[in-house]
N, C-alpha and C positions, 0 to 999 in steps of 0.2 A: 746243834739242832734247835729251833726256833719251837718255842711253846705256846702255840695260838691257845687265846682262851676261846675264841669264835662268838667274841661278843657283837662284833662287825657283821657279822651274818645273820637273813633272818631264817624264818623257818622252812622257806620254800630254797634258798639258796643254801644252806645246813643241809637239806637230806638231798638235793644234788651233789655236794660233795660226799657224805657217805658211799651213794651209788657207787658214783666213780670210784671210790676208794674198796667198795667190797666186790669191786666188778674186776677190777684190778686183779685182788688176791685169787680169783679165777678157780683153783682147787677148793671146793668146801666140802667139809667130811656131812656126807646126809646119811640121813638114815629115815630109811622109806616106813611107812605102815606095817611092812611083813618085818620088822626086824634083821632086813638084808644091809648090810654095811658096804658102803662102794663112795670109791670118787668121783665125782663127779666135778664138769665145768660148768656155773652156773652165768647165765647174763642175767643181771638183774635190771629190770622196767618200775620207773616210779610209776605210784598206783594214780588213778583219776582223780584231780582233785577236788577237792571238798571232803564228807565228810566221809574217812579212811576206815569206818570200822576196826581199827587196829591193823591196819594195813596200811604202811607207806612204800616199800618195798617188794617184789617179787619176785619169785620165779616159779615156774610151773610147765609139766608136761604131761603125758599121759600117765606116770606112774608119780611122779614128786610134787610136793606143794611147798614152796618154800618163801616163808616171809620176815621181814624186817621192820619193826618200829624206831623210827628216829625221834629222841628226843634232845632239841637244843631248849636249857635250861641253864640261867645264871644262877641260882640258888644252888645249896647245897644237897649232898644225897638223902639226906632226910626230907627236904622238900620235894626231891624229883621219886624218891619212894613211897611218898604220901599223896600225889599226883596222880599215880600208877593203880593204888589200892582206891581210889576215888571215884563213886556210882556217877556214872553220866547218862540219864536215860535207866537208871536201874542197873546198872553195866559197870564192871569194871572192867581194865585192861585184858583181864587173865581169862573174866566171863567172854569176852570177844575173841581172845585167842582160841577159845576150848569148843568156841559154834564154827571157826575155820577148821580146824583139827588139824595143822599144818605137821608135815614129815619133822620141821625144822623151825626154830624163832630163834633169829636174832635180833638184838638190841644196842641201838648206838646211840650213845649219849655225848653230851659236851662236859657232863659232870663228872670231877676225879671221881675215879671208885678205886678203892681199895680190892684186895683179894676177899676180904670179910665182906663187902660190898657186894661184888660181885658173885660169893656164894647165897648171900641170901634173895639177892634176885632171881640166883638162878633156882633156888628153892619156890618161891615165891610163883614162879612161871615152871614148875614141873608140872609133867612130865616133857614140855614141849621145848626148851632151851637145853640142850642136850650136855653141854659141855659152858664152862666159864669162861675157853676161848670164843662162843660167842656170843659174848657179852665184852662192848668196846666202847671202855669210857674216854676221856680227855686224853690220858697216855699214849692210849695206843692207837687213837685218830692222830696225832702226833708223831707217832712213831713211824704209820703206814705213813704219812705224809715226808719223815726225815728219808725212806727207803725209794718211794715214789714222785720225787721232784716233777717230773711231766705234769703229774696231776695238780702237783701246786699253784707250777705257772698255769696250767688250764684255768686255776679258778683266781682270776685277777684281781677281783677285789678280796680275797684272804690273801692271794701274795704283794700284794701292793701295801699289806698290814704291815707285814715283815720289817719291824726295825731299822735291819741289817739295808732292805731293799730301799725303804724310804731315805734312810741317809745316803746311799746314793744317788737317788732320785734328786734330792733337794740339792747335794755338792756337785752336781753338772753343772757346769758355767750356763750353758742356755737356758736351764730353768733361772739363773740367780738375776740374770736380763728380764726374763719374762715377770717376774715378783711373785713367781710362786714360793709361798712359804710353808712349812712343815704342818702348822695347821692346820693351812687351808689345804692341803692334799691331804692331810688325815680328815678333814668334814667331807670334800670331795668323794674319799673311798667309801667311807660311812655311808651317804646319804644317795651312792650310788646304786642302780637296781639294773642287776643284769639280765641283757634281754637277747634275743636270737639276734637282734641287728648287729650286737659285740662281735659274735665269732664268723656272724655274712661280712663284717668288715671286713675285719682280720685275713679273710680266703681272698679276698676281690686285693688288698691289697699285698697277698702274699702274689697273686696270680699277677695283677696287672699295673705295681706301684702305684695305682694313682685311686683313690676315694672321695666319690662327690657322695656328700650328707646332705640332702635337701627333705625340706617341710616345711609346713608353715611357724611363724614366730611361736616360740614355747614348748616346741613338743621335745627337745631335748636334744638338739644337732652340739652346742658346744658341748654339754655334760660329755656327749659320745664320743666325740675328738680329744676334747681334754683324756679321757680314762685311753682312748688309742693311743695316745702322745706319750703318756707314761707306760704303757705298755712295751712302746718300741724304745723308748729313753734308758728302761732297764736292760733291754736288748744291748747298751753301748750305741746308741743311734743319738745324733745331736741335734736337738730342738733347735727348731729357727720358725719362727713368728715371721710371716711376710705382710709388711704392710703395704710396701711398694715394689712393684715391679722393675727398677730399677738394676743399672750397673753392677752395683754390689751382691745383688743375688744371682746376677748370669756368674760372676768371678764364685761365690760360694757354690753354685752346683756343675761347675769346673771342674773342683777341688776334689780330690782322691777321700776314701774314708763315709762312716754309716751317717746320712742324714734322714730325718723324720722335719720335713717341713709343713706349715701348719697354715693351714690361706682362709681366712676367717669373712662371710659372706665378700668372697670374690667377686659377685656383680654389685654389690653395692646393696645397702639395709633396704632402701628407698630410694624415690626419683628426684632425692638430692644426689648421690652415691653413684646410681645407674650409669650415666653418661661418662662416669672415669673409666669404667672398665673399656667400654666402646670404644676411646681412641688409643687403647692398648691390644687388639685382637691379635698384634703380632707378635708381642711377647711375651700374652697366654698363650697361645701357641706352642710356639718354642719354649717356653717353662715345660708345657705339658709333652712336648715330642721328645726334651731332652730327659725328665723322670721315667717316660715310660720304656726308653732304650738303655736304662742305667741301672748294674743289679744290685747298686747298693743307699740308693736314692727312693723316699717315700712322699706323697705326697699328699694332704687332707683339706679337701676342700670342703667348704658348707654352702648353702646357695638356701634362701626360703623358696619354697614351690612359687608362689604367686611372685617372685621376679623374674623364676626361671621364662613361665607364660608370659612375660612382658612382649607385647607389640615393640617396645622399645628395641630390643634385643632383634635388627633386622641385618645386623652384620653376617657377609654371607661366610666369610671364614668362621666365625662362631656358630652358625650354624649346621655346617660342615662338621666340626667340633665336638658339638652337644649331639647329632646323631651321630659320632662312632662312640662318644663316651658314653652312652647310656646306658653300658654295659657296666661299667663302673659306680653306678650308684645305687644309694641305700637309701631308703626314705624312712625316717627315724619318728614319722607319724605311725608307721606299722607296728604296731604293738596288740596284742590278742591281751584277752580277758583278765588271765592272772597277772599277765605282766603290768596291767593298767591297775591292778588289788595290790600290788606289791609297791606301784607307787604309791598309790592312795594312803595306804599303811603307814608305808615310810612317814609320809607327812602328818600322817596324822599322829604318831609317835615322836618326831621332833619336837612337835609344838606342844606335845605332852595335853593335846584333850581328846584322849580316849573319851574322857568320863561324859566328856560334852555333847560331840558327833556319834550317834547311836549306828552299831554295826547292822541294823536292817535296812538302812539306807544306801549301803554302800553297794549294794547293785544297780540302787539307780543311779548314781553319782557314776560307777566305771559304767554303763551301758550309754549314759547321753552323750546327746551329737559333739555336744562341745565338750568333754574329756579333754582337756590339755595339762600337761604336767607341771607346765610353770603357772597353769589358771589352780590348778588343786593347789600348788606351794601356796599362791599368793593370797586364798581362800583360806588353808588353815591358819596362814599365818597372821591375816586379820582376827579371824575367831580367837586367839592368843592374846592377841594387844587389846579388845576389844571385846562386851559387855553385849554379846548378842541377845534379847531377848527371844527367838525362836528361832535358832540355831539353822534346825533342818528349811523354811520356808528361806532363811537368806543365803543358804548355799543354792539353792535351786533358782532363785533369782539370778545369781551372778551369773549361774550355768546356764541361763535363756536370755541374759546378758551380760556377755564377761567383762565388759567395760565400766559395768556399777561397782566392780570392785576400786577401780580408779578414781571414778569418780564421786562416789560417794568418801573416799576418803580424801580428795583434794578438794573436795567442793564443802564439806563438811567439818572436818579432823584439821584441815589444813588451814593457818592462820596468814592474814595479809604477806607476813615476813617471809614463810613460807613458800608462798607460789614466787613470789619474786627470786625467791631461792631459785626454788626449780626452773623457771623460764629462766634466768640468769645460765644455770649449767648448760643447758641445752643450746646455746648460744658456743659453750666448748665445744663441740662435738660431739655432746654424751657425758665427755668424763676429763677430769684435770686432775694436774700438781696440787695437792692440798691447800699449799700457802702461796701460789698465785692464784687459786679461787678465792683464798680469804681474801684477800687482797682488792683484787678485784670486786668481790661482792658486795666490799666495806664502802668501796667509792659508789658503788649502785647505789648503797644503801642514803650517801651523804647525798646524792642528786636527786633522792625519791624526797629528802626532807627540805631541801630547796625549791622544789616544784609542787611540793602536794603538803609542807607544813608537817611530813610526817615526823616523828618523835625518835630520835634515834638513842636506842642505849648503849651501841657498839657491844653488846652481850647476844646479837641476834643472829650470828653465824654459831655459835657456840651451841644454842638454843637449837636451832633448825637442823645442825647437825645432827645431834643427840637426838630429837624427835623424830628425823627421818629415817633414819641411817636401819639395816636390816625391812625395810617396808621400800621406800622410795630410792634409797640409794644404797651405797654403801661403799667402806672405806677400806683401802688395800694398803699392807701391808711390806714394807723391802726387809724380808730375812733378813738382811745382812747388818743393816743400820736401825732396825727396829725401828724406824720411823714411821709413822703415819703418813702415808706421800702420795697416794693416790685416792681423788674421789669420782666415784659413776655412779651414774645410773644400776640398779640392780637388776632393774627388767626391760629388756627392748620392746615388750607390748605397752609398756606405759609410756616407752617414749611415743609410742604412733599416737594413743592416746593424747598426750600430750601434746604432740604436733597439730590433730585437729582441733584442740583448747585452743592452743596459739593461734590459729586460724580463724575462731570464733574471738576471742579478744586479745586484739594486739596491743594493746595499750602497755599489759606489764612489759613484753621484748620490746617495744618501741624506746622505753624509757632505758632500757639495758644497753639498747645498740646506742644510744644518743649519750650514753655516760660511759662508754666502751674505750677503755686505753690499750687494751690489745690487739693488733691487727689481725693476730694468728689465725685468730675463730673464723673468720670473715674468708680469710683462704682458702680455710677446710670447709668452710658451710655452705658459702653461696659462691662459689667460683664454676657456675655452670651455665648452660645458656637457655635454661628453660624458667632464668629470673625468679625464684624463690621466693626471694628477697619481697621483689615488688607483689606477693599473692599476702606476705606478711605485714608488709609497712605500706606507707604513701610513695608514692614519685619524690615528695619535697625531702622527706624524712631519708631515704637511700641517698639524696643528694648531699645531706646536710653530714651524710656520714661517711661517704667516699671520696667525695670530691672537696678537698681539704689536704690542704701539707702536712696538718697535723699526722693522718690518718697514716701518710706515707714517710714519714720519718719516724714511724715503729720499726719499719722492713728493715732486715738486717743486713742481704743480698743480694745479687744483681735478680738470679732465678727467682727471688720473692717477690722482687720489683714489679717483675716481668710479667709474674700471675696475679701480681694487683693490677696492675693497668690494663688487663687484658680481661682480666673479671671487668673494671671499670666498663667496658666495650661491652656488655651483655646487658646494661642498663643504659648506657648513654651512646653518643655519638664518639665516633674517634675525633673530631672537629672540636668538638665540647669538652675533651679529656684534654687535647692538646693546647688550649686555650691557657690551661692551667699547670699541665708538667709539659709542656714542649720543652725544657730544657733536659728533666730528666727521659723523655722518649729516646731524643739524638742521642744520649749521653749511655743509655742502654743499646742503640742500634751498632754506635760504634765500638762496642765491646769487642774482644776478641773470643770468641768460641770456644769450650775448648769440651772434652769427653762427656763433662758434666751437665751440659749447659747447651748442648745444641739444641736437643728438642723442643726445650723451654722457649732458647731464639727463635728457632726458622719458626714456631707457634705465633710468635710476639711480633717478627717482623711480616707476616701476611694479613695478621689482625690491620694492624698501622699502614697497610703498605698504599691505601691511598691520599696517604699525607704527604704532600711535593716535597718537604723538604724528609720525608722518612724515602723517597726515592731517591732524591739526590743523594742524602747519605752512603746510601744500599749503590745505588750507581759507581762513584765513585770508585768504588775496590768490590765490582761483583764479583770479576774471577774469583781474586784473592779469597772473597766470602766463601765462594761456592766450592772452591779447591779444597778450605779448610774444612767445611762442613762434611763432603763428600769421603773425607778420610776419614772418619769418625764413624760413617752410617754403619749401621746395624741391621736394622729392622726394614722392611719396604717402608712400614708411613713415613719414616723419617725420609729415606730416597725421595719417595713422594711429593713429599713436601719442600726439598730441595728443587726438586724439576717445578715446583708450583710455583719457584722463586722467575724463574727462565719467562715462566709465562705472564706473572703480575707486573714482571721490571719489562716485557718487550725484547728479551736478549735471545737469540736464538742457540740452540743445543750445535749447530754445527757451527758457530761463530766459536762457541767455547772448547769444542774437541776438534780446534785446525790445528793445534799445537800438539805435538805428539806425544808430551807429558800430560794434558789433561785426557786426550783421546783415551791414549792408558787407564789413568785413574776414574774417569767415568766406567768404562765400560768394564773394568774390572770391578768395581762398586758395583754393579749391577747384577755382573757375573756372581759377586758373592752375596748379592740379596737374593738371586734366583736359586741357587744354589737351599738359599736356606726353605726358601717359598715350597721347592720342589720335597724337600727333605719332611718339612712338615705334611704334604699334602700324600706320600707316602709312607705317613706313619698312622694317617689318621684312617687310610684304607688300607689295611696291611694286609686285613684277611681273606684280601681278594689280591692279591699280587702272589700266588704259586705257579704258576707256570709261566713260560715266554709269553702264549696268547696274551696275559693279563698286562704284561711288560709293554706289549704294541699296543694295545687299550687305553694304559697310562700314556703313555707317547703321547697318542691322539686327542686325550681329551686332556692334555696338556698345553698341547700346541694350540687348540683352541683354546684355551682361559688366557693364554698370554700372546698370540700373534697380532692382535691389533696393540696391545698394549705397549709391545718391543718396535710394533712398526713404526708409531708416533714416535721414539726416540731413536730412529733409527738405528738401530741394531743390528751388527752383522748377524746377516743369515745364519751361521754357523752357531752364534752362541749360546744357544735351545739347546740346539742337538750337544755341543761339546758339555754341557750341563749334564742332561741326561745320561751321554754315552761314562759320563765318568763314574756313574755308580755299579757297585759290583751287583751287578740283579741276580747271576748266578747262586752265591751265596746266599743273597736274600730270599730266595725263592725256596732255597734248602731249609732256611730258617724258620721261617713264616710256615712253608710246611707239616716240618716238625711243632712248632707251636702249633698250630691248629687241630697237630693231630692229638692231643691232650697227654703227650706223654713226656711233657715237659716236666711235670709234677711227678 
C-alpha cells in the first residue's frame, strides 16, 4: 500500500478527497441530541467556501447535524494541536464547534496521530467527537485509500503521485519519444489544479473518443491534455504526439491495441500554421471518423478559440466537421472563482512570495477581465526574479496590459545578445536541438561582429541561456541520456509578442535569415502562400536568401526539395526560380513516385506546370505518371489533384481510360475515394441517420454534392448508387439508435 504524505495537495483539493473518502465509508455511528443510537447513511456536502466557521464538511436533516473539519498540515501533531487551540477572532476550534452544537465531529488530518493523539483530541473536542474512530489521521486516510482504489484513481493528481504509478508512466516507450522526464511529470502533477474541465473531459471522451480543448493562448489547454495523457497512459493506453498527418499515423490507428493520441493546436498557433491544416481537410476527417468508430482509440485535440473563428477556415468539409463536433469540446477558459484562487495560490506558493503579494488583493487579481493562467505564472514569476518597488500597482498594470510583462522584460532586462537570441530561435520554429541552436547562433553571433563591429566573447550563448531560461525559454530534458537536448520557447504568448516586435524591427531576423546555414527553419516557417517572409524582410533580402545554390544544397531529399522550390513560388515567379534550378526542377519532375512522395509531387508539378520544358517532361510518360500516382491515392485532394494533372497537361480522362487496365484503375480509385467521402460524411451526421427515411435523405443530399462532380469525369451512372447500396444501413440504423438512446453507457 502506497503512503501519501499529501504534500502535493492543497487545501481545497485535501478536503475533496476526505469527502469522497468519508462519503465512501457510507455507515457512520451518530448519535443524535436525545441520546438515541442508530445507523445511519450519511452523504456528505463540502460547506461554502470561504470562511467555514469550523465547518468544512456536512451533513444534516431534520433530526442530525453532522460535521467535519479537514485539516492538511505538513508539520507535526504538536503543531496541528496548537493550530486547533488557537483564538481567531476570540474563537477557538472547540468555541466554533460548541455555537454548531453538532450530533457528531469529525476530524481529518494529513498528520500521523498516534492513539495517545488521537485520545487527546478526542478529549480536547468533548463532548462532540464521540469515539476515536472519528478522528482520521495520515493512517487511516491511507488505509481507506489502500481499500477504496476507485477513489484514488478519481483523485489524479494524488494518484499520478504514486511512485509505483509514475515509474510506469515514465517506462512507456511513447512517453521516453515524447522527453517527458520524471521530474517534469512530478512539477506537472504538483503545479497542477484540478478543475470541473478534468472530469467534463474524461465523460466527452469516455462517451465520444474524440476531445477538442479550445481557448484562448494561456488559459491552460496543454497543462489539461498533458494531465489527460497521463491519465489514459496509466490506463495501458499508448501515447502518440501527432505532428503530421501523414502515412505513418493512418498504418498506427490501423493497428489493434489502446491508443491515447495527442494533436497539439491542430489548426495551426497562427496564420503561419493555419493554411497546413486547410490543405489536409481530408485526413482530418478520416483521423477523426476512424477514432470515433474505434473502442479502443482516443483522441486530444486543442485549437485556440480565435483560430477556431478564423475567416480563414472556409473549408466546407471542416466546416461540416466543427458543427457536429461541437459537442465534443471543452473550453479550458471556463473556470469559476475558486478554481481561478487555486491557481493564483498555486503560483503564488511556487515562486514563494507570499510575504510580497498581499491576500486582499487576490479578489481583484481572480475577478479581472484578463485572469489568464499563464498571465498569473509569468506575473509571479517576474515578481521572484525581480525587485519590484510596488508590487500591487505593477501586477494591476500587466493585468490592463498583459503584454508589459514581455515587454518590459525584453525591452528592459534583456541585453543586445539577448534579443538576437531570441529572434535567432524563433527563426526555429519555437524550439530546437540544444547544440545545433548553439551552433547556429555562434555563427549569428560571428556575422553580427562582421557587420556592426560587434565584440564577440563566444561566452554569449552560455550567458543568455542562463539568463533566460525558466522566464523566456526553457530547456528540456531526454530521461534517458540525461542530456540537455531540447530548447523552447516557455510561453506561446511571448511568442505572439514577439512576432509583432519582429514586425516592428526587422533588422535583428534580417541579420539571422542572411547568416542562416540551415534550410530547415525556412520549411517549417515561411512555406505558405500568404508570404510572411516579405511582411518581415525586403523583396531584396528573401532573394538574397532563397534564391542561391547555397540555400539548396542544405536539402537532404527529393520531398524537401520539392517544398523549397515550391515555397520559392510564393515569393517569386516559376520563370525566376527556373532561371536558376531548371536543372534541379526536370530532375525532380522526372522522379519516380512512390507512397511517400506523391502528394509532395503532383503539389510540385502543378506549381511548375507552366514551364514548357516541366510539360514536356510530364508529357512524355503522362500515363505512366498518372497510373502510378492513381495507385497510391488515398484521399479525394490527392485524386484531385491527379485529375488537375489531365486538365493543366491538355490530356483528356477518356484518352487515358480507352485501355481497360486504366478504365479499371481509375474508376476503382474513385470508387474507393467515394467510398471513403461517403463513410466520413456519415459519420459526421450519425445522429440523424435512424431510420430508412433518413437513409433516402442521405441518398439525396448525396447525389447532389457529388453528380456534377462524377459527371465531369465521367462516371458510370451506377457508381454512386453501388457506393451507397454497399453500406449495411440496417445495422447502422440499429446502432445509432441505441447510441442515441443514451443507454450505451
Amino acid at each position: 500500500m502506497v503512503e501519501y504524505d499529501f504534500n502535493n495537495l492543497d487545501d481545497y483539493e485535501f478536503e475533496v478527497l476526505c469527502r469522497d473518502l468519508i462519503n465512501e465509508e457510507q455507515r457512520l455511528f451518530v448519535r443524535s441530541n436525545n441520546q438515541l443510537k442508530e445507523k445511519k447513511i450519511l452523504s456528505f456536502k463540502s460547506s461554502k467556501r470561504g470562511k467555514d466557521q469550523g465547518v468544512d464538511l456536512y451533513y444534516e436533516d431534520e433530526r442530525d447535524n453532522v460535521i467535519a473539519q479537514i485539516k492538511l498540515s505538513r508539520g507535526k501533531f504538536s503543531e496541528l494541536f496548537s493550530a486547533l487551540k488557537k483564538l481567531q477572532n476570540g474563537k477557538s476550534e472547540v468555541d466554533k464547534v460548541r455555537i454548531i452544537n453538532p450530533s457528531k465531529y469529525i476530524l481529518m488530518t494529513s498528520v500521523p496521530l498516534s492513539r495517545h493523539n488521537k485520545i487527546k483530541l478526542q478529549e480536547h473536542f468533548s463532548p462532540y467527537i464521540l469515539s476515536i474512530n472519528d478522528i482520521y489521521g495520515r493512517e487511516d486516510l491511507n488505509s481507506l485509500l489502500g481499500r477504496l482504489e476507485h477513489v484514488e484513481r478519481r483523485h489524479m493528481k494524488l494518484y499520478l503521485s504514486n511512485p509505483l504509478v509514475l515509474e510506469r508512466l515514465i517506462n512507456a516507450a511513447t512517453f521516453k519519444r515524447s522527453l517527458f522526464s520524471l521530474k517534469q511529470v512530478q512539477e506537472d502533477i504538483t503545479n497542477f489544479v484540478y478543475t470541473t474541465n478534468f472530469s467534463t473531459s474524461i465523460e466527452i471522451l469516455k462517451r465520444e473518443n474524440i476531445l477538442i480543448i479550445k481557448g484562448l493562448p494561456g488559459v491552460g489547454k496543454t497543462t489539461l491534455a498533458k494531465m489527460l495523457s497521463l491519465f489514459y497512459v496509466e490506463q495501458e493506453y499508448q501515447f502518440i504526439e501527432i505532428f503530421d498527418l501523414d502515412l505513418e499515423l493512418e498504418r498506427i490507428i490501423s493497428t489493434e491495441g489502446k491508443i491515447i493520441l495527442y494533436y497539439d493546436d491542430f489548426l495551426g498557433s497562427n496564420s503561419l500554421t493555419i493554411a497546413e491544416a486547410l490543405r489536409h481537410d481530408s485526413k482530418l476527417s478520416n483521423l477523426l471518423r476512424r477514432i470515433m468508430t474505434s473502442s479502443e482509440k482516443r483522441l486530444i485535440l486543442t485549437s485556440r478559440t480565435n483560430i477556431l473563428s478564423q475567416p480563414e477556415l472556409h473549408s466546407e468539409k471542416l466546416q461540416k466537421i466543427f458543427s457536429t463536433i461541437s459537442k465534443y469540446e471543452v473550453d479550458a477558459s471556463n473556470l469559476n472563482y475558486f478554481e481561478k484562487k487555486q491557481i493564483l495560490l498555486k503560483h503564488v506558493e511556487k515562486n514563494t512570495i507570499e510575504r510580497i503579494v498581499s491576500p486582499k488583493i487576490y479578489d481583484s487579481i481572480i475577478s479581472h477581465t484578463n485572469f489568464n493562467p499563464r498571465l498569473i505564472e509569468s506575473i509571479t514569476e517576474f515578481i521572484r526574479q525581480n525587485s519590484i518597488v510596488n508590487v500591487e500597482q505593477f501586477i494591476f498594470n500587466i493585468l490592463d496590459n498583459p503584454e508589459e510583462v514581455w515587454s518590459f522584460a525584453y525591452q528592459k532586462q534583456s541585453d543586445y545578445s539577448c534579443k538576437i537570441y531570441l529572434n535567432h530561435l524563433f527563426l526555429f520554429g519555437n524550439s530546437c536541438e540544444i547544440k545545433k541552436f548553439q551552433k547556429s547562433f555562434e555563427n549569428r553571433m560571428k556575422f553580427e561582429a562582421q557587420i556592426n563591429n560587434y565584440l564577440v566573447t563566444y561566452t554569449e550563448f552560455k550567458e543568455c541561456t542562463t539568463l533566460m531560461d525558466y522566464f523566456f525559454i526553457e530547456v528540456k530534458t531526454d530521461f534517458h541520456s540525461n542530456i540537455e537536448n531540447l530548447i523552447k520557447f516557455i510561453n506561446p504568448s511571448f511568442i505572439d509578442f514577439l512576432l509583432r516586435e519582429i514586425k516592428n524591427n526587422t533588422n535583428l531576423i534580417a541579420n539571422s535569415v542572411r547568416s542562416f546555414d540551415n534550410i530547415e527553419i525556412l520549411l517549417g516557417r515561411f512555406d505558405h502562400e500568404k508570404m510572411e517572409l516579405n511582411k518581415l524582410l525586403g523583396i531584396s533580402d528573401v532573394e538574397d536568401l532563397l534564391l542561391r545554390k547555397k540555400s539548396f544544397s542544405f536539402l537532404n531529399n527529393n520531398i524537401e526539395k520539392m517544398l523549397y522550390l515550391k515555397m520559392c513560388a510564393n515569393y517569386f515567379s516559376v520563370h525566376r526560380i527556373d532561371a536558376l534550378f531548371h536543372d534541379e526542377i526536370i530532375s525532380l519532375i522526372n522522379q519516380e513516385t512512390t507512397n511517400g512522395t506523391v502528394d509532395s509531387y503532383l503539389s510540385f508539378a502543378l506549381t511548375f506546370s507552366t514551364l514548357r520544358s516541366v510539360q514536356q517532361a510530364i508529357e512524355v510518360n503522362f500515363e505512366e505518371k498518372v497510373t502510378t500516382m492513381l495507385e497510391q491515392v488515398i484521399y479525394k485532394e490527392t485524386f484531385d489533384d491527379t485529375i488537375h494533372l489531365f486538365t493543366k497537361f491538355n490530356y483528356s480522362i477518356e484518352k487515358y481510360t480507352n485501355t481497360y487496365d486504366h478504365y479499371q484503375l481509375f474508376y476503382k480509385t474513385l470508387e474507393k475515394v467515394l467510398e471513403e467521402e461517403i463513410e466520413n460524411n456519415t459519420i459526421f451526421r450519425n445522429e440523424y441517420i435512424t431510420s430508412h427515411y433518413e437513409v433516402d435523405e442521405f441518398y439525396i443530399d448525396i447525389k447532389r454534392e457529388y453528380s456534377d462532380y462524377l459527371y465531369k469525369l465521367n462516371a458510370p451512372d451506377h457508381l454512386l448508387d453501388k457506393v451507397l447500396d454497399s453500406k449495411d444501413w440496417n445495422t447502422m440504423i440499429e446502432y445509432y439508435k441505441f447510441k442515441n438512446s443514451g443507454l450505451e453507457n
